[in-house]
C-alpha positions in Angstrom: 112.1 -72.2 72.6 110.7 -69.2 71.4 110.5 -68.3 67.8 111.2 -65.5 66.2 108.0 -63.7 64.8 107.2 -64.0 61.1 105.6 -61.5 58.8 104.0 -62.6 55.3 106.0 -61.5 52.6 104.2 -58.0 51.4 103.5 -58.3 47.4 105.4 -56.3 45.0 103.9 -53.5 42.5 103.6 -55.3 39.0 106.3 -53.7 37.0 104.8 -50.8 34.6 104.9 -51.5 30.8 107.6 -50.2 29.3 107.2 -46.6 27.5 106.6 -46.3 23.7 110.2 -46.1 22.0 111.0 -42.5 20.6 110.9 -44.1 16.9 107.5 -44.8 17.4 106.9 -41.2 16.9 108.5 -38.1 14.4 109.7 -34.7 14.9 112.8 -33.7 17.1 114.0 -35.1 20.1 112.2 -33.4 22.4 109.1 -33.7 20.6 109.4 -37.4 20.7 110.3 -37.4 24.4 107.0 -35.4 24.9 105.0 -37.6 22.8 106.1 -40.6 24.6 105.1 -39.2 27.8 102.1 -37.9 27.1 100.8 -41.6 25.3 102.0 -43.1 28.9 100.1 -40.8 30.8 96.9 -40.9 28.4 96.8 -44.7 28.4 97.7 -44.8 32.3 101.4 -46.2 31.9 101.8 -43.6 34.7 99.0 -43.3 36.9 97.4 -40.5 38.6 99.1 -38.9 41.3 102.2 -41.2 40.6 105.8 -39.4 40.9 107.8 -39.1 37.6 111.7 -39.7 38.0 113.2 -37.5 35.4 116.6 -40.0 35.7 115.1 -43.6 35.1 112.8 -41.9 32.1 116.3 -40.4 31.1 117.6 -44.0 31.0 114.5 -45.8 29.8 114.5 -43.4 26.4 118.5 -43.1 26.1 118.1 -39.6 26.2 119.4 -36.4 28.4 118.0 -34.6 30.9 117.4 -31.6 28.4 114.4 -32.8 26.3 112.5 -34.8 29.2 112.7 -31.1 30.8 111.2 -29.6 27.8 108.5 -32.6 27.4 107.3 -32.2 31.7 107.2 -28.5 30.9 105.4 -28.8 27.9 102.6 -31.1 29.6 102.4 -28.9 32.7 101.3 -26.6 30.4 98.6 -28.9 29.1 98.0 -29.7 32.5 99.0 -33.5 32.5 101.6 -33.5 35.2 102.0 -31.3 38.1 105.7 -29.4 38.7 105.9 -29.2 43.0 108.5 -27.1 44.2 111.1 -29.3 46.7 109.2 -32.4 45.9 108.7 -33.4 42.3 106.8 -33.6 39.6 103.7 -36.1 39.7 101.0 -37.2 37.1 97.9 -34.6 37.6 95.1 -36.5 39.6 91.7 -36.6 37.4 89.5 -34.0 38.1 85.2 -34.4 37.4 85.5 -30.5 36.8 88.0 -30.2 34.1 85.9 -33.9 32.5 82.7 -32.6 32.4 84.0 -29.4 31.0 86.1 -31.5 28.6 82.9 -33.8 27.8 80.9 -30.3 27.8 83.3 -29.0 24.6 83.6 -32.1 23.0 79.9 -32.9 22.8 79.3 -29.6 20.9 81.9 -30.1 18.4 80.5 -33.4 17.8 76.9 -32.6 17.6 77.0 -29.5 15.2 80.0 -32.1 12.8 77.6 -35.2 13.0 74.5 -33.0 11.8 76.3 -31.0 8.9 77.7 -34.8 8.1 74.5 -36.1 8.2 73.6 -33.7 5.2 76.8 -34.4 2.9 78.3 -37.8 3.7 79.0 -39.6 0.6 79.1 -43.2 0.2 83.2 -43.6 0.1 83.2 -42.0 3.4 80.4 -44.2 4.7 82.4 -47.6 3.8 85.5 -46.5 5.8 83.0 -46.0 8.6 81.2 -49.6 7.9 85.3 -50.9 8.2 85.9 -49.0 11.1 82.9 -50.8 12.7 84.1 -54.1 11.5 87.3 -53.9 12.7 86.1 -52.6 16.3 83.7 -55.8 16.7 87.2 -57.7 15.5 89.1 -56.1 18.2 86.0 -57.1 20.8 85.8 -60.1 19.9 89.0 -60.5 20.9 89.3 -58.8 24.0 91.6 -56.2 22.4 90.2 -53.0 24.6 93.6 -51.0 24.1 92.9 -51.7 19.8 88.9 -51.2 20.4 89.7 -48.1 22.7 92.0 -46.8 19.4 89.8 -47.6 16.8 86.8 -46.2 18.7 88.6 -42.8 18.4 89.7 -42.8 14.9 85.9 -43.5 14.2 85.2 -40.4 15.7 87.9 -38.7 13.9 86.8 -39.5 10.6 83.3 -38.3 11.7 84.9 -35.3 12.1 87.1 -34.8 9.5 84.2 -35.2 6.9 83.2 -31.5 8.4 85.9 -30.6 6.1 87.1 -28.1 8.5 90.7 -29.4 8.8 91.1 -27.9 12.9 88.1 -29.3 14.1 89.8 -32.3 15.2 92.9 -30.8 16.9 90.0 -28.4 19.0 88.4 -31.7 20.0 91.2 -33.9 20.9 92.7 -30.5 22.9 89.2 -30.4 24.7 88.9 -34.4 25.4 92.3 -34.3 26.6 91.4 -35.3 30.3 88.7 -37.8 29.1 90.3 -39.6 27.3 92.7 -40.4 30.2 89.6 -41.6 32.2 88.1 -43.5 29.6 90.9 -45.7 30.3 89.4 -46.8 33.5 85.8 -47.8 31.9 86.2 -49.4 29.3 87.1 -52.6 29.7 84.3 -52.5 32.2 81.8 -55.5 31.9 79.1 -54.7 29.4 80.2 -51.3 28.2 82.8 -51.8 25.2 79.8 -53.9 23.7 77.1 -50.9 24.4 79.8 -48.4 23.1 80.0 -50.7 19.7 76.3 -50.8 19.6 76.0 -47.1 20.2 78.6 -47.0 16.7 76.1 -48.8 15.1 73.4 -46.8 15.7 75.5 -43.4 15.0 76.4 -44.9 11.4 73.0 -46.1 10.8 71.9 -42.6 11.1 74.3 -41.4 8.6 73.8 -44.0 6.6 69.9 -42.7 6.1 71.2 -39.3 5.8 69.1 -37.9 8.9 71.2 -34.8 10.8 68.4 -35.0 13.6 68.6 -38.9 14.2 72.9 -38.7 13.8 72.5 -35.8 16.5 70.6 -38.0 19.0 72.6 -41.2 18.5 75.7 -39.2 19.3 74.3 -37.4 22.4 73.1 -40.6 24.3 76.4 -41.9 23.2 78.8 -39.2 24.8 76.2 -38.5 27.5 76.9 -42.6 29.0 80.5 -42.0 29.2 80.6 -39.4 31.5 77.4 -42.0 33.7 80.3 -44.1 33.8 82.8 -42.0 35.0 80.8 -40.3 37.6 80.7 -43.2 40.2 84.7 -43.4 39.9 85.2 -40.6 42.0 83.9 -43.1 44.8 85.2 -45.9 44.0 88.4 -44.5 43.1 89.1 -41.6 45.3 93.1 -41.6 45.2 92.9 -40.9 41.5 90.9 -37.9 41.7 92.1 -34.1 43.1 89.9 -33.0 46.1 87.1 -30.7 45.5 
């Protein structure tokens, strides 16, 4: 008797983790909504290239169609998510150009803050640094990369915000946008969250003796290996990236 031919069962996508709740963040709804989307797109809740569907976000938040409308158009504009006519609206696939010229911005915002720093840090400002670096080889220890990954930028923010020029870290964050999505896919690679807490180290230390051109150096080779680590991705990970 013949038997009827069997196919092995085909595995399931893991189920996404779940969006931050709107009381997670402040300001009106629609703010909220936007803010919520945006932190799932950054930290690759939704991936790259990945459809949105306006109704099941609807249902997820508890909200109405209205304000998710406002938040996609509101990240199209920051070019997060792309709006297709008759088809949808998908998270924006990385793009090497719009990283580099993202890396390109931020590096000369940091260089010029961590040099002027250099000259006026006092030593209040240098202990929440030294804590910041504490609680980052915490978080590694652990194995905590999405804590490591968020104390790793507020490091950088404080850097910056010692400029004393109160926009400087809005220009950054605008122009690191589109990194800081792709960071997301190197760091918890073997070896580099413990090179990017050395490279901390050796940023601080600079500070620390007061030296702009030793602080400017330390920060270079530091933003210069991210982007040596995101460079091979676009092999590796092709489906992620927009053609060329």
């Amino acid at each position: 008797m013949l038997q009827a031919a069997t196919t092995p069962p085909q595995e399931e996508n893991p189920p996404r983790r779940p969006l931050r709740v709107l009381d997670d963040f402040s300001g009106s709804l629609a703010q909220r909504v936007y803010l919520s989307l945006k932190d799932a797109i950054l930290t690759l809740i939704f991936q790259p290239g990945e459809i949105l569907r306006k109704p099941e976000i609807c249902a997820e938040l508890g909200v109405s169609r209205s304000p998710v409308a406002e938040a996609v158009a509101r990240l199209a504009s920051e070019a997060l998510v792309d709006v297709v006519p008759q088809a949808g609206t998908f998270v924006a696939r990385f793009s090497m150009e719009e990283i580099k010229e993202g890396a390109f911005l931020r590096e000369a915002l940091e260089l010029a803050a961590v040099e002027q720093v250099a000259r006026i840090i006092t030593e209040d400002q240098l202990v929440l640094l030294r804590r910041n670096l504490q609680e980052q080889a915490a978080l590694l220890a652990d194995s905590d990369f999405s804590g490591f990954y968020q104390t790793d930028s507020q490091m950088h923010g404080l850097i910056l915000s010692f400029t004393g020029f109160r926009r400087l870290a809005v220009m950054a964050e605008t122009s690191w946008v589109h990194v800081n999505r792709a960071r997301r896919l190197v760091l918890p690679a073997p070896g580099r969250v413990q090179d990017t807490l050395l490279e901390h180290h050796a940023i601080v230390a600079a500070l620390e003796a007061r030296d702009p051109s030793a602080a400017r150096k330390a920060t270079w080779a530091h933003l210069q290996h991210l982007i040596t680590f995101l460079e091979p991705l676009v092999q590796k990970r092709p489906e992620l990236f927009a053609p060329r």
